[in-house]
N, C-alpha and C positions, 0 to 999 in steps of 0.2 A: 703158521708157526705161532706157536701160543709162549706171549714171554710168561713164566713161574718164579719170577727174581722178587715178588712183592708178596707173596703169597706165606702167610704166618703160619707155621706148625702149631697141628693142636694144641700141645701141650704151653706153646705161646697165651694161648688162651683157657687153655684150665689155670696155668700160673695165674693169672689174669683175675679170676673169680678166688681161689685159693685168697690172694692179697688186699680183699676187700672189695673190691667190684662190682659185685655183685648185687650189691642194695642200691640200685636204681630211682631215682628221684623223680624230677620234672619229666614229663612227654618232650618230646623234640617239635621244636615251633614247627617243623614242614609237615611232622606226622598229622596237627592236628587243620594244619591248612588243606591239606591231603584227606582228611576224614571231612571238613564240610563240603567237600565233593562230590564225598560217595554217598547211597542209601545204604542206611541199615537194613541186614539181611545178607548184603553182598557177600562173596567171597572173597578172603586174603588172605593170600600167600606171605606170610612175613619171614624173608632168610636171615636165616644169623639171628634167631630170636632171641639171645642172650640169655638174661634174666627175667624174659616176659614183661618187661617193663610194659611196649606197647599192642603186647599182645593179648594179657590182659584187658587192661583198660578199651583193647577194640571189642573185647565178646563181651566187657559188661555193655557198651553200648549195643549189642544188637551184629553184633559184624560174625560170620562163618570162620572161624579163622582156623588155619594149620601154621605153625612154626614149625621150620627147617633148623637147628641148630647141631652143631659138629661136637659140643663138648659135653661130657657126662654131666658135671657140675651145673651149666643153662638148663638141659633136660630138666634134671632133678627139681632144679629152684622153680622155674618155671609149672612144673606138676603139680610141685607144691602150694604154688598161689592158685592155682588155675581150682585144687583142691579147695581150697580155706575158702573160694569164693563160692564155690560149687557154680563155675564155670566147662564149659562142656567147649574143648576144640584136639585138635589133632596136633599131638606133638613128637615128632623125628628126628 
Protein backbone atom coordinates (compact mmCIF):
# COMPACT_ATOMS: atom_id res chain seq x y z
CA UNK A 1 0.00 0.00 0.00
CA UNK A 2 1.50 3.09 -0.95
CA UNK A 3 0.23 6.26 1.35
CA UNK A 4 -0.18 9.46 -1.65
CA UNK A 5 -1.61 11.92 1.27
CA UNK A 6 1.89 14.08 1.17
CA UNK A 7 2.43 13.99 -2.20
CA UNK A 8 2.25 17.92 -3.72
CA UNK A 9 0.64 18.48 -7.26
CA UNK A 10 2.65 20.07 -9.77
CA UNK A 11 1.12 22.96 -10.19
CA UNK A 12 2.03 23.23 -6.09
CA UNK A 13 5.30 23.66 -7.38
CA UNK A 14 5.09 25.73 -10.60
CA UNK A 15 3.17 28.20 -8.14
CA UNK A 16 6.28 27.60 -6.18
CA UNK A 17 8.74 29.15 -8.96
CA UNK A 18 6.00 31.49 -10.62
CA UNK A 19 6.32 33.43 -6.64
CA UNK A 20 9.81 33.81 -6.53
CA UNK A 21 11.72 30.65 -5.77
CA UNK A 22 13.20 30.11 -7.98
CA UNK A 23 16.60 32.12 -7.60
CA UNK A 24 18.34 29.76 -5.52
CA UNK A 25 21.20 30.95 -3.21
CA UNK A 26 23.68 28.94 -0.90
CA UNK A 27 24.31 24.95 -1.64
CA UNK A 28 22.71 22.99 1.17
CA UNK A 29 25.47 22.09 3.88
CA UNK A 30 24.72 18.08 3.36
CA UNK A 31 25.10 18.60 -0.49
CA UNK A 32 28.40 19.81 -0.09
CA UNK A 33 29.50 17.18 2.76
CA UNK A 34 27.93 14.58 0.35
CA UNK A 35 30.33 15.94 -2.64
CA UNK A 36 33.69 15.54 -0.43
CA UNK A 37 32.92 11.97 -0.64
CA UNK A 38 32.57 11.51 -4.13
CA UNK A 39 35.21 11.75 -7.12
CA UNK A 40 34.85 13.97 -9.68
CA UNK A 41 33.77 12.28 -12.80
CA UNK A 42 31.05 10.28 -11.00
CA UNK A 43 27.50 9.95 -11.83
CA UNK A 44 24.33 11.86 -10.16
CA UNK A 45 21.26 11.42 -10.33
CA UNK A 46 19.76 14.72 -8.67
CA UNK A 47 15.59 14.29 -8.27
CA UNK A 48 13.51 17.23 -7.96
CA UNK A 49 16.36 19.31 -9.37
CA UNK A 50 14.42 22.54 -9.00
CA UNK A 51 16.32 25.40 -10.16
CA UNK A 52 19.58 23.75 -10.64
CA UNK A 53 20.86 25.29 -7.91
CA UNK A 54 22.94 21.95 -7.07
CA UNK A 55 23.01 20.67 -10.17
CA UNK A 56 24.88 23.14 -11.51
CA UNK A 57 27.49 23.75 -9.37
CA UNK A 58 28.02 19.69 -9.31
CA UNK A 59 28.96 19.66 -13.43
CA UNK A 60 31.06 22.84 -12.87
CA UNK A 61 33.06 20.65 -10.39
CA UNK A 62 33.59 17.76 -12.71
CA UNK A 63 30.43 15.52 -11.66
CA UNK A 64 28.11 13.53 -14.68
CA UNK A 65 24.99 14.84 -13.67
CA UNK A 66 21.24 14.22 -14.97
CA UNK A 67 18.21 16.14 -13.17
CA UNK A 68 14.90 14.47 -12.68
CA UNK A 69 12.62 17.49 -12.25
CA UNK A 70 8.48 17.46 -12.69
CA UNK A 71 7.95 21.13 -13.46
CA UNK A 72 8.25 23.04 -16.77
CA UNK A 73 9.43 26.28 -14.92
CA UNK A 74 12.84 24.06 -12.97
CA UNK A 75 13.45 22.47 -16.66
CA UNK A 76 13.56 25.83 -18.23
CA UNK A 77 15.64 27.74 -15.32
CA UNK A 78 17.84 24.96 -14.89
CA UNK A 79 18.69 24.80 -19.13
CA UNK A 80 19.03 27.96 -18.87
CA UNK A 81 21.96 28.18 -16.37
CA UNK A 82 23.24 24.97 -17.36
CA UNK A 83 23.37 27.15 -20.99
CA UNK A 84 24.98 30.54 -19.55
CA UNK A 85 27.73 28.12 -18.07
CA UNK A 86 28.13 26.04 -21.10
CA UNK A 87 27.66 23.17 -18.82
CA UNK A 88 26.88 19.76 -20.54
CA UNK A 89 24.18 17.26 -18.34
CA UNK A 90 20.95 15.64 -18.81
CA UNK A 91 17.88 17.31 -17.85
CA UNK A 92 14.02 15.55 -17.65
Amino acid sequence: MVATKNILPVNYWENEFENGWKNGTKPNKHLLHFLGRCNPGSKILDVGCGDGRHLVLMAQQGYHMTGLELTKNGISTTKAKQKKKKLVADII
